[in-house]
MDTraj code that builds the backbone (N, CA, C; nanometers):
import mdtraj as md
import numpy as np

residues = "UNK UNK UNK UNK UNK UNK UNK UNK UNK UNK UNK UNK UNK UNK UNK UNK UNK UNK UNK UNK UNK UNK UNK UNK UNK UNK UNK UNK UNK UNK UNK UNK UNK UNK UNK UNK UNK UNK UNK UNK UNK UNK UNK UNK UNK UNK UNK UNK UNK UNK UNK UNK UNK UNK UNK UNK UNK UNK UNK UNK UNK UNK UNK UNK UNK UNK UNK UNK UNK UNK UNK UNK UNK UNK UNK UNK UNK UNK UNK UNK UNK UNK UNK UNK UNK UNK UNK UNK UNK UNK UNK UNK UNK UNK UNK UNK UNK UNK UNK UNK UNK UNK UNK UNK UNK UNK UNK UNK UNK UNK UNK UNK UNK UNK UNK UNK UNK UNK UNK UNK UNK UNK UNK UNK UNK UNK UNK UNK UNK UNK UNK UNK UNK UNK UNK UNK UNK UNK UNK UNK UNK UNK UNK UNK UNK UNK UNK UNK UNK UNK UNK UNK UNK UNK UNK UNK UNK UNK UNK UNK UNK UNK UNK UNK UNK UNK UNK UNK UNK UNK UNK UNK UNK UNK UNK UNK UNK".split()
xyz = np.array([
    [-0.4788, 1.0853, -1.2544],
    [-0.6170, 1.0458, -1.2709],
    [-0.6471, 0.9351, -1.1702],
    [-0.7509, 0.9681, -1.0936],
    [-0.7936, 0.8601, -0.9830],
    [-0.9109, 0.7306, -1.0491],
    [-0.9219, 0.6687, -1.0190],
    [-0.9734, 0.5415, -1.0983],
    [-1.0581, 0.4986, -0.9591],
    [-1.1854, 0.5130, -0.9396],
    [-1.2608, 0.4159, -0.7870],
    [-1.4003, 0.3649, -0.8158],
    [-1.3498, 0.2125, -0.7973],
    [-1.4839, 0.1338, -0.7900],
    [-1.5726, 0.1839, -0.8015],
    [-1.6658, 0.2409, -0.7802],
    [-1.7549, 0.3186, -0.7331],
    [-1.9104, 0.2516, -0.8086],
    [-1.8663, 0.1645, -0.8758],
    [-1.9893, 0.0797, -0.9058],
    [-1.9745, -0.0973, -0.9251],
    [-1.8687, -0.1242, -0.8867],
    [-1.8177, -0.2418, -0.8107],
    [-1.7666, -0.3472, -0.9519],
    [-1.7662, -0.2403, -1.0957],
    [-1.7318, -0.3411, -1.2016],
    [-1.6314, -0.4295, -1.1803],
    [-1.4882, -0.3318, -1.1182],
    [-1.3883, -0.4354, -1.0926],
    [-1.4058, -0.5547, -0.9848],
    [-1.4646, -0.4965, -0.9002],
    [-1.5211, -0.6385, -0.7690],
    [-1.5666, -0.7331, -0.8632],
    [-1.6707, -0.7164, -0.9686],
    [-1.7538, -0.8443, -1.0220],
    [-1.6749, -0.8635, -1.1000],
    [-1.5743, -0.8598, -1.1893],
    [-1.4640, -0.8901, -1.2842],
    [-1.3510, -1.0131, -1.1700],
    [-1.3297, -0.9622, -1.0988],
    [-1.2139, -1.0116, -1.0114],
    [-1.2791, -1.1395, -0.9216],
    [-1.4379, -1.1560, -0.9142],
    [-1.4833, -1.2636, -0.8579],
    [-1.5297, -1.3516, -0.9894],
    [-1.5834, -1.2887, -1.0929],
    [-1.5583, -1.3591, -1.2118],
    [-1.4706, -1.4298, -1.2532],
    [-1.3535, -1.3587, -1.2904],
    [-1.2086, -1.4377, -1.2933],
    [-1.1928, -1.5159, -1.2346],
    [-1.1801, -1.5283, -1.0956],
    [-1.1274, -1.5921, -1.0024],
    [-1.2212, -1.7689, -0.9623],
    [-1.3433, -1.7318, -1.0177],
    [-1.4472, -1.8500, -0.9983],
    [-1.4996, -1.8015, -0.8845],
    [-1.4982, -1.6611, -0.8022],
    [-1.5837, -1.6782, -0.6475],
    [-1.4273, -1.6873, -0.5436],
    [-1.3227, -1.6869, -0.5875],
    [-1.2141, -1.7081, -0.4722],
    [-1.1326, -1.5806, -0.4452],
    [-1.1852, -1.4476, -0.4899],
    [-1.1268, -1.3551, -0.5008],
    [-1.2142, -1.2453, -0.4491],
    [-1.2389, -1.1807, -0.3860],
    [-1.3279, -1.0385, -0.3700],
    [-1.2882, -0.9529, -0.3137],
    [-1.3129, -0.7693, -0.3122],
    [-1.3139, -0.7087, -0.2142],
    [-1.3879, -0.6837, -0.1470],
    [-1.5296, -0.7790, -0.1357],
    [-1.6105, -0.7185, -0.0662],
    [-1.6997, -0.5691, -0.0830],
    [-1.6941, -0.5528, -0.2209],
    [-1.7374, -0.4241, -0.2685],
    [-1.8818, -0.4290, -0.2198],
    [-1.9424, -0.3231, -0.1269],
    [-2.0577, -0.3206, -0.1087],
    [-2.1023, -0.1964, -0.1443],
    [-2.2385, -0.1743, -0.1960],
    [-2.2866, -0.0224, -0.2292],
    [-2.4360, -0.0345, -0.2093],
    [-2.4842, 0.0941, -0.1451],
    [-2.5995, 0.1193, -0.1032],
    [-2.6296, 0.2704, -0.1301],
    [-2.7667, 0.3007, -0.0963],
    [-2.7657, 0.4248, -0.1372],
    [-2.9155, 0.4909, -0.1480],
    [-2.9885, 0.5489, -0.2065],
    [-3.0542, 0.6318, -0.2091],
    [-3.1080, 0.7127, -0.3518],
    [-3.2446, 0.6769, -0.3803],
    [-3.2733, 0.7845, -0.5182],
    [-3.3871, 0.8452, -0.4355],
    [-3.4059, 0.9867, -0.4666],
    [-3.5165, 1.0662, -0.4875],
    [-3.5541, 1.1696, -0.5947],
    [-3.6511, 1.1315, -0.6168],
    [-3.7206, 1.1847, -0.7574],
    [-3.8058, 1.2773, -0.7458],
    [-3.8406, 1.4291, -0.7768],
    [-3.9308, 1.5109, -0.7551],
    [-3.9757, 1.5554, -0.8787],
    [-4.1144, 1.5265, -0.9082],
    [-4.1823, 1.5670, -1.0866],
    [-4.2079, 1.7243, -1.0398],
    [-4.1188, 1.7925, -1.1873],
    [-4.1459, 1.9431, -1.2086],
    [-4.2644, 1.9346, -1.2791],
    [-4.3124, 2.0933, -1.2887],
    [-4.4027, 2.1372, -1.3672],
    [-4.3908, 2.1186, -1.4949],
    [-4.2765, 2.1222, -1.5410],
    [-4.2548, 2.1094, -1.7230],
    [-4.2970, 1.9805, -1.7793],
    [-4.3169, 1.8511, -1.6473],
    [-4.3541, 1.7245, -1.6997],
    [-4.2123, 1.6126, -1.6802],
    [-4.1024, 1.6984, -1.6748],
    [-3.9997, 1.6447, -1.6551],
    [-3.9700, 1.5835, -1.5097],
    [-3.8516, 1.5417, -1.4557],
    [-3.8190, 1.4778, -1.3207],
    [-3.7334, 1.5357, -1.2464],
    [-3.6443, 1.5662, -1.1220],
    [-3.5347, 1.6091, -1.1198],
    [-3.5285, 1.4696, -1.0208],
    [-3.3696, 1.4636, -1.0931],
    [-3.3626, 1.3154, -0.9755],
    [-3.2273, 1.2980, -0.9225],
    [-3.2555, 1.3052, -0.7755],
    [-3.0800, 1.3015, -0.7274],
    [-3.0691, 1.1838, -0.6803],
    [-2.9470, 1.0902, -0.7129],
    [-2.9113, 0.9837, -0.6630],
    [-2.7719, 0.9839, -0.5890],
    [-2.8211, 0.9031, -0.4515],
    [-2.7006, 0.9063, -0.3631],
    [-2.6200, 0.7521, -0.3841],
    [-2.5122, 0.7372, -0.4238],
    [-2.4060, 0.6170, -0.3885],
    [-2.3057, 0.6131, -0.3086],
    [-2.2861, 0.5362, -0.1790],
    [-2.1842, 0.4982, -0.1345],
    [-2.1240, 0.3434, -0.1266],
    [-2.0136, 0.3507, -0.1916],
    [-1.9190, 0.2674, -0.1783],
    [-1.8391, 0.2147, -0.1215],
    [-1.8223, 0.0875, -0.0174],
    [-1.7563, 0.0611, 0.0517],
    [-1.6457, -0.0597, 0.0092],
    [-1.5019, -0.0339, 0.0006],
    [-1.4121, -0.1403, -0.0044],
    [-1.4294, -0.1766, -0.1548],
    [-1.4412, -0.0067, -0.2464],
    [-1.3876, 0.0156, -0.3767],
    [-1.2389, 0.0254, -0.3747],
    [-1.2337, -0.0358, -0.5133],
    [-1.0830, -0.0734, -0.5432],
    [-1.0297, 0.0808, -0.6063],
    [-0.9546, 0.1248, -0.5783],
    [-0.8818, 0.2617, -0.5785],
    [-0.7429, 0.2531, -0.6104],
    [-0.7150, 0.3035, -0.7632],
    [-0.5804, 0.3370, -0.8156],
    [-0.5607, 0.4724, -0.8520],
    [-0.4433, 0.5465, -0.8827],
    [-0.4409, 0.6889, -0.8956],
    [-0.3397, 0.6775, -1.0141],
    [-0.3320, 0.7116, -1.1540],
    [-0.2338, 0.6978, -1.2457],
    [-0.1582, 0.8556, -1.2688],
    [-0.0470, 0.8547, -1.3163],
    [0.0241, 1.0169, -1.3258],
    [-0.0552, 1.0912, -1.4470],
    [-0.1148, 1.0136, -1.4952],
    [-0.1828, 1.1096, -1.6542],
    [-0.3181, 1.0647, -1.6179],
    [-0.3694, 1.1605, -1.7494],
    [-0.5062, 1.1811, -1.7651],
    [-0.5688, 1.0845, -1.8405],
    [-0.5382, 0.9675, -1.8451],
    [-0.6470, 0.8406, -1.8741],
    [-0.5475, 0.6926, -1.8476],
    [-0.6305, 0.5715, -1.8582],
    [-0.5522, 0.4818, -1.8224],
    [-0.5592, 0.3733, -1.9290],
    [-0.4174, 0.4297, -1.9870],
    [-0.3352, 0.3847, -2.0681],
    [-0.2500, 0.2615, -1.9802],
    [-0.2200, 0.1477, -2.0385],
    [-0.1124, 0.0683, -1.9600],
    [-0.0307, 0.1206, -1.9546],
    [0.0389, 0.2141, -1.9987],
    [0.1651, 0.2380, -1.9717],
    [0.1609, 0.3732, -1.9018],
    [0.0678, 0.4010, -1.8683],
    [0.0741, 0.5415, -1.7724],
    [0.1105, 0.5073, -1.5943],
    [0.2373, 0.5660, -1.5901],
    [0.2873, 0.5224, -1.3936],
    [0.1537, 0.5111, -1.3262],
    [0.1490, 0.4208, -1.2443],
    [0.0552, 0.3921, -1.1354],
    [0.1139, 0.5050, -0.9741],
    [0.1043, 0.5583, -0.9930],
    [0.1269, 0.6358, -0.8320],
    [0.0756, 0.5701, -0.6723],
    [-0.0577, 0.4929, -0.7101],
    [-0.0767, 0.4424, -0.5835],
    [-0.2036, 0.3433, -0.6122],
    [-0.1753, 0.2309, -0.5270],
    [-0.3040, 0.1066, -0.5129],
    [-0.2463, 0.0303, -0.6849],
    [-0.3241, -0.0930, -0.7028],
    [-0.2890, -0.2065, -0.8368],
    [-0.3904, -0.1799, -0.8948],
    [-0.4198, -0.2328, -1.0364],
    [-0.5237, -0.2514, -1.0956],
    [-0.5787, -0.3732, -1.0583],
    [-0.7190, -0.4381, -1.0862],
    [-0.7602, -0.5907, -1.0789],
    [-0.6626, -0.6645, -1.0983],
    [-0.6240, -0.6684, -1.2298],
    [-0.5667, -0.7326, -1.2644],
    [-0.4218, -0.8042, -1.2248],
    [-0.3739, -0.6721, -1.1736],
    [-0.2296, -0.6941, -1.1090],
    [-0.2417, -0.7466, -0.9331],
    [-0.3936, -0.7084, -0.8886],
    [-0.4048, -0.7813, -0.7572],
    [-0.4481, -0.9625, -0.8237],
    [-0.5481, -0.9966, -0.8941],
    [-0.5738, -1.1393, -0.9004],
    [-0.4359, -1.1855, -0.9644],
    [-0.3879, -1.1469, -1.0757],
    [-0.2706, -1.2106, -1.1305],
    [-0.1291, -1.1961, -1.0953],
    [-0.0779, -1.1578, -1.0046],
    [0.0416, -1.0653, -0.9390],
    [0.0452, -1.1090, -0.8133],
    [-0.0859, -1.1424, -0.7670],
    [-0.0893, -1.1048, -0.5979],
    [-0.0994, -0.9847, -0.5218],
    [-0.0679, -0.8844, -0.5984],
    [-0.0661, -0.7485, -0.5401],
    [-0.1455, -0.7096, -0.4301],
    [-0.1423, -0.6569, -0.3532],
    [-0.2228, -0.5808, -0.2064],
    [-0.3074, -0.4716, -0.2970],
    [-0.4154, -0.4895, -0.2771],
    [-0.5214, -0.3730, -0.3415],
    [-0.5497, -0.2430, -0.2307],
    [-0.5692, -0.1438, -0.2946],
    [-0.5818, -0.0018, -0.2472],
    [-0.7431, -0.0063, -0.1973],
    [-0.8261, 0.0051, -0.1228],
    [-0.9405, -0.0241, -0.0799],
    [-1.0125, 0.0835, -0.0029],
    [-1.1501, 0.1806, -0.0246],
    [-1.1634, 0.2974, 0.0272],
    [-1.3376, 0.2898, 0.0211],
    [-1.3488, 0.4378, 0.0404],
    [-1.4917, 0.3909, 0.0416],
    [-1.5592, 0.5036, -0.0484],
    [-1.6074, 0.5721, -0.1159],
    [-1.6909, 0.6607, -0.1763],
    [-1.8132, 0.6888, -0.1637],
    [-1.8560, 0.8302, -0.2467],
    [-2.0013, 0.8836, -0.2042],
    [-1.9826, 0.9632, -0.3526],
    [-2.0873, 0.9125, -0.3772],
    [-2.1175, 0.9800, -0.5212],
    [-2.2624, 1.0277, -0.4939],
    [-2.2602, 1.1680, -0.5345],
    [-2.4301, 1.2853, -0.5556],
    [-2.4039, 1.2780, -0.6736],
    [-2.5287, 1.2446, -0.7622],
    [-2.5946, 1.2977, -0.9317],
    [-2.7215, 1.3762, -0.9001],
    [-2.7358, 1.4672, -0.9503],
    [-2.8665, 1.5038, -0.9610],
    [-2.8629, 1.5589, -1.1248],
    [-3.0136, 1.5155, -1.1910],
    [-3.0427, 1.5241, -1.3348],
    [-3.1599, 1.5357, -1.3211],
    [-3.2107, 1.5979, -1.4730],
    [-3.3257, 1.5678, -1.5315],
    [-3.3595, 1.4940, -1.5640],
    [-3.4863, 1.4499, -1.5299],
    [-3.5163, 1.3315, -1.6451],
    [-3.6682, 1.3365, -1.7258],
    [-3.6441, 1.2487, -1.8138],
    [-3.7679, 1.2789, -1.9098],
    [-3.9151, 1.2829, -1.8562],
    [-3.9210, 1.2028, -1.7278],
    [-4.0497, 1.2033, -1.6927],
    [-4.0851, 1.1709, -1.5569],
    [-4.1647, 1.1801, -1.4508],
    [-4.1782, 1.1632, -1.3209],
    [-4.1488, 0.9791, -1.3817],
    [-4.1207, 0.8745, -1.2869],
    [-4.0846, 0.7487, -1.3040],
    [-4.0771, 0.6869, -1.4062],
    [-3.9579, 0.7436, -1.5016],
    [-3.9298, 0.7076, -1.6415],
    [-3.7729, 0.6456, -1.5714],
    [-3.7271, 0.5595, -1.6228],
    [-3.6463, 0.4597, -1.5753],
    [-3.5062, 0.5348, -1.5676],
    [-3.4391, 0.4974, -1.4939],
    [-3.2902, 0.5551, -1.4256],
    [-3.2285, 0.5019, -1.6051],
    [-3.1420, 0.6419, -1.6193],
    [-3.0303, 0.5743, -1.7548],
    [-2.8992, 0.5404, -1.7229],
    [-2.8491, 0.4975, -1.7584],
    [-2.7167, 0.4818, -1.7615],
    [-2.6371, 0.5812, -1.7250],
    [-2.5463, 0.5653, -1.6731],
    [-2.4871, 0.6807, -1.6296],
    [-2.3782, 0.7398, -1.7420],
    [-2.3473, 0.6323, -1.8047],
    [-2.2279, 0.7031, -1.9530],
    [-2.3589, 0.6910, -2.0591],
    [-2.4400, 0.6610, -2.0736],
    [-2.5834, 0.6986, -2.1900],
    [-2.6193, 0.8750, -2.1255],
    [-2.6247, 0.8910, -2.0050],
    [-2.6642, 0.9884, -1.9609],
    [-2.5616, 1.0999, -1.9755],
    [-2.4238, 1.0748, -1.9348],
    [-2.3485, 1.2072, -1.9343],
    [-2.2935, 1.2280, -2.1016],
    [-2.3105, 1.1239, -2.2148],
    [-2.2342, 1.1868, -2.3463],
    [-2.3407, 1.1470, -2.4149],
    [-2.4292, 1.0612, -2.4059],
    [-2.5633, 1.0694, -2.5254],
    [-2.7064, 1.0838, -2.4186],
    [-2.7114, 1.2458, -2.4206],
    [-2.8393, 1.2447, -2.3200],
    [-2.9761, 1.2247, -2.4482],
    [-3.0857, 1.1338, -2.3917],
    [-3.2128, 1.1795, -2.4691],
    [-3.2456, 1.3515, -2.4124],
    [-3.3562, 1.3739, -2.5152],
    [-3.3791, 1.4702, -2.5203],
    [-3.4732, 1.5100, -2.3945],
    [-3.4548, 1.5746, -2.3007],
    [-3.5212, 1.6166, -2.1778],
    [-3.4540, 1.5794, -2.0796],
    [-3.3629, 1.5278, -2.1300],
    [-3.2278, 1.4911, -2.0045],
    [-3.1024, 1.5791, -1.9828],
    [-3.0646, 1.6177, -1.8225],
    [-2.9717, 1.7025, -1.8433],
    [-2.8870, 1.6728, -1.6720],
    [-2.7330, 1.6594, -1.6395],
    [-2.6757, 1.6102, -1.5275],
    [-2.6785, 1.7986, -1.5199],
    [-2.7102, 1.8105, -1.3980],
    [-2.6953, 1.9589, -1.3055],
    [-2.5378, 1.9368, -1.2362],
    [-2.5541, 1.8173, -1.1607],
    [-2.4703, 1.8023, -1.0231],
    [-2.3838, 1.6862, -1.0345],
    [-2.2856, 1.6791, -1.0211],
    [-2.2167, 1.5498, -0.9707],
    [-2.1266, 1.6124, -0.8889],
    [-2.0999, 1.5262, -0.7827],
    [-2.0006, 1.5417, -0.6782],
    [-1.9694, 1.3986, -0.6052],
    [-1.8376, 1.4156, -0.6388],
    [-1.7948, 1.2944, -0.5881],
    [-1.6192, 1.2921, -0.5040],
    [-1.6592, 1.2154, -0.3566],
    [-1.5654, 1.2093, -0.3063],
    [-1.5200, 1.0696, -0.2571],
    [-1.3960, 1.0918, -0.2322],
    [-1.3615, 0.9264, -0.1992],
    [-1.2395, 0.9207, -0.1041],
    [-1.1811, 0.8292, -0.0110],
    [-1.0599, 0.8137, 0.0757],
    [-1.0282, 0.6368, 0.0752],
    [-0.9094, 0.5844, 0.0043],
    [-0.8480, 0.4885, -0.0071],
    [-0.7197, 0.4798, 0.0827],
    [-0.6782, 0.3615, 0.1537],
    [-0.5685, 0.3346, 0.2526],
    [-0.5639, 0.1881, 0.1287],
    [-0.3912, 0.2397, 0.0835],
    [-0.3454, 0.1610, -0.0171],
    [-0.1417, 0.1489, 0.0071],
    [-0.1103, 0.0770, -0.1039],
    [0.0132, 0.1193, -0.1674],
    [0.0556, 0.1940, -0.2692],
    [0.1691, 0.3042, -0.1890],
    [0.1961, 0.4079, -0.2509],
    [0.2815, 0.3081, -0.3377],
    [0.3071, 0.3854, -0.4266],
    [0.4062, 0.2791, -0.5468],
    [0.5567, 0.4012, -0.5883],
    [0.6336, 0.3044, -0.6560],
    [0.8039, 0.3484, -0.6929],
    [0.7740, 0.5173, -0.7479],
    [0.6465, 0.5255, -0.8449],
    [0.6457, 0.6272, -0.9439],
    [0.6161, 0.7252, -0.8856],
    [0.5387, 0.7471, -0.7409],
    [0.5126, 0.8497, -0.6602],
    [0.6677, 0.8669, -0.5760],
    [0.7478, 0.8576, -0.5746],
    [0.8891, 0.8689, -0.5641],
    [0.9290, 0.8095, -0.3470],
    [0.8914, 0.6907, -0.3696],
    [0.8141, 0.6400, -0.2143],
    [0.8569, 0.4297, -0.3091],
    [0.9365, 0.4236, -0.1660],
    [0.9583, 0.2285, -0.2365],
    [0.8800, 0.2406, -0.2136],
    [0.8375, 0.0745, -0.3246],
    [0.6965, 0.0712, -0.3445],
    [0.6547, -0.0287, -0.2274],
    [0.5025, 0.0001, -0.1972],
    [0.4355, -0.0991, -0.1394],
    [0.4579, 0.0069, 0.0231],
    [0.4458, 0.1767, 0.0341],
    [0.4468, 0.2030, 0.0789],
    [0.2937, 0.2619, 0.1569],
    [0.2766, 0.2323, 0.2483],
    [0.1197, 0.2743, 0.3323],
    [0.1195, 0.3669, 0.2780],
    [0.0098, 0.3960, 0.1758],
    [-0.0388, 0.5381, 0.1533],
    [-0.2178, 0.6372, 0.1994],
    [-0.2082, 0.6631, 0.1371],
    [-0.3695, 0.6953, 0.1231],
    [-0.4370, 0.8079, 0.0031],
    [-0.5155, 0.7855, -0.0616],
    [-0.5365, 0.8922, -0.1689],
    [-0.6996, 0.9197, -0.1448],
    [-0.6965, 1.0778, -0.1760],
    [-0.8450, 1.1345, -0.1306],
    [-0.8626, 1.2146, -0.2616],
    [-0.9601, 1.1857, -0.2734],
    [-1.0243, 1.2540, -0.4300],
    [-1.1621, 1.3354, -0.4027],
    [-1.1913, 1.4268, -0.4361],
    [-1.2846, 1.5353, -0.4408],
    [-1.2890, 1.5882, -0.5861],
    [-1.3979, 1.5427, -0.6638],
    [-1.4869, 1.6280, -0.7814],
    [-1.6083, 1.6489, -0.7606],
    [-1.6067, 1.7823, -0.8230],
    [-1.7509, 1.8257, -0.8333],
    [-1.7269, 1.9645, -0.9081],
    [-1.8689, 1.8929, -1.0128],
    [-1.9297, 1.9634, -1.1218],
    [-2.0476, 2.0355, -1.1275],
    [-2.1079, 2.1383, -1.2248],
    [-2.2051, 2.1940, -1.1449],
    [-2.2580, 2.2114, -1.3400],
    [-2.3639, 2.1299, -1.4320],
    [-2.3439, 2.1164, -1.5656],
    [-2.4166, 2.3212, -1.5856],
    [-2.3379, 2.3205, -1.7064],
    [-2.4379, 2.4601, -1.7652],
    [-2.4535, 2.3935, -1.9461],
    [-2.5763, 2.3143, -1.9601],
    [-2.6122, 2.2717, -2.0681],
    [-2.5055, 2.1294, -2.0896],
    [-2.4168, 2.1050, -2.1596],
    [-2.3700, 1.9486, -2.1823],
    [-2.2545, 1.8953, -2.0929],
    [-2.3017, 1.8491, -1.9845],
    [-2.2352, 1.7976, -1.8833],
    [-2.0421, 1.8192, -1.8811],
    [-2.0113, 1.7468, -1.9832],
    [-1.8665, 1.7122, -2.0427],
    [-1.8002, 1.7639, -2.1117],
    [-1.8580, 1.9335, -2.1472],
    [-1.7898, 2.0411, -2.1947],
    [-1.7032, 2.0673, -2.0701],
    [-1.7698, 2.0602, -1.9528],
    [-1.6730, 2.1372, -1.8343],
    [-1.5773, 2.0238, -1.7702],
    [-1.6339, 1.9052, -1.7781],
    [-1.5749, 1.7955, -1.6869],
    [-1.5867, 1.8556, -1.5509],
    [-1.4396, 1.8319, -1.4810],
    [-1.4486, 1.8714, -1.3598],
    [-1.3622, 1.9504, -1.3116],
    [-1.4181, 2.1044, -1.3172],
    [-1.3625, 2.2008, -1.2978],
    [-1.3391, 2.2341, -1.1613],
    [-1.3618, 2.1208, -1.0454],
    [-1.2902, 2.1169, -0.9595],
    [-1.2781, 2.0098, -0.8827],
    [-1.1278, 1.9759, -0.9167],
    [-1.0577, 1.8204, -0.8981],
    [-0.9899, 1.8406, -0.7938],
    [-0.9709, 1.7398, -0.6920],
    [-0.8407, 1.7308, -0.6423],
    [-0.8054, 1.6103, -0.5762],
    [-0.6897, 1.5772, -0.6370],
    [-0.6904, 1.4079, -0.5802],
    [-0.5325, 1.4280, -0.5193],
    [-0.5425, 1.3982, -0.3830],
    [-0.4202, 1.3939, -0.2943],
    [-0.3646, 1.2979, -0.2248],
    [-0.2602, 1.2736, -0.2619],
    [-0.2162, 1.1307, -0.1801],
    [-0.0588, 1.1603, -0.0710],
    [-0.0963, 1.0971, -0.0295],
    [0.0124, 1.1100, 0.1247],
    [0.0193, 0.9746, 0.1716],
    [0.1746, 0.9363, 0.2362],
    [0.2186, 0.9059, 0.3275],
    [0.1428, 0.8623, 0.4149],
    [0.1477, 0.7516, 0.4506],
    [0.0355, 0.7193, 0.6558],
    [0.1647, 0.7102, 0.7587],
    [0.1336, 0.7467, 0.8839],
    [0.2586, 0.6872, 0.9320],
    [0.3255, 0.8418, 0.9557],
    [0.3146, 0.9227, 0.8473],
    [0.4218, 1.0312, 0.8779],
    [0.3610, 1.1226, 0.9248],
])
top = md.Topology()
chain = top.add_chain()
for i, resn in enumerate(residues, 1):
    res = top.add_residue(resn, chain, resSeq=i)
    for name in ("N", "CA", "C"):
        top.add_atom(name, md.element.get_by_symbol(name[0]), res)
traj = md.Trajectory(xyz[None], top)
């Protein structure tokens, strides 16, 4: 399971902590456009890119502490550890319904598991490329130049998170070789 910034919580956690002496420099910019359908509803695709998101990759499917880290630290283990952080950049596409031509952007976890009613995610696609440390559990001493590239994308038919992401692929390699 790949884990990426992609909305800079861990950046503002880690400059939080730290008092301001800690950052990656997480920057994100981006893009909404909104087109009102006939039904009264919205369709609205929003573009995010992420630059110098913090990027970890764990061997299982959620992040449990005790699930192997394969590549890059968590916050935590870069502010409290010292650790070298995994650092990349992302591009996230949403496109949804929404309840109304300029009815306010929702949340993005309000939106994908408690939609209001006239709300619906069509699209997500999301890709990303991190230059990090490969770690012991990816079978590589640790603190080895790596890099991990992640590609999802979903395409919803009615409740987003019945399908998840029926097409994943998160690959990590070696730099150098």
């Amino acid at each position: 399971m790949a884990l990426v910034d992609y909305a800079g919580l861990a950046n503002a956690w880690i400059e939080e902590e730290s008092k301001g002496s800690v950052s990656f420099g997480t920057d994100i910019d981006g893009l909404i456009i909104e087109r009102p359908l006939a039904d009264g509803h919205a369709k609205v695709s929003v573009l995010l890119i992420t630059k110098n998101a913090l990027t970890w990759v764990n061997e299982c499917c959620d992040e449990t502490p005790t699930n192997p880290v394969l590549f890059g630290h968590r916050a935590p283990e870069v502010l409290f550890q010292g650790k070298r952080p995994a650092l990349g950049t992302s591009f996230l596409l949403l496109e949804f319904i929404n309840t109304a031509p300029g009815a306010a952007l929702p949340d993005f976890i309000q939106l994908a598991f408690s939609p209001e009613r006239g709300q619906e995610i069509s699209l997500i696609s999301f890709r990303s490329q991190a230059d990090g440390p490969l770690r012991e559990a990816f079978r590589v001493p640790d603190d080895t130049p790596g890099q991990a590239t992640v590609n999802q994308f979903s395409v919803s038919f009615g409740h987003f998170f019945a399908a998840g992401f029926p097409v994943e692929r998160i690959n990590l390699r070696v730099l150098g070789r």
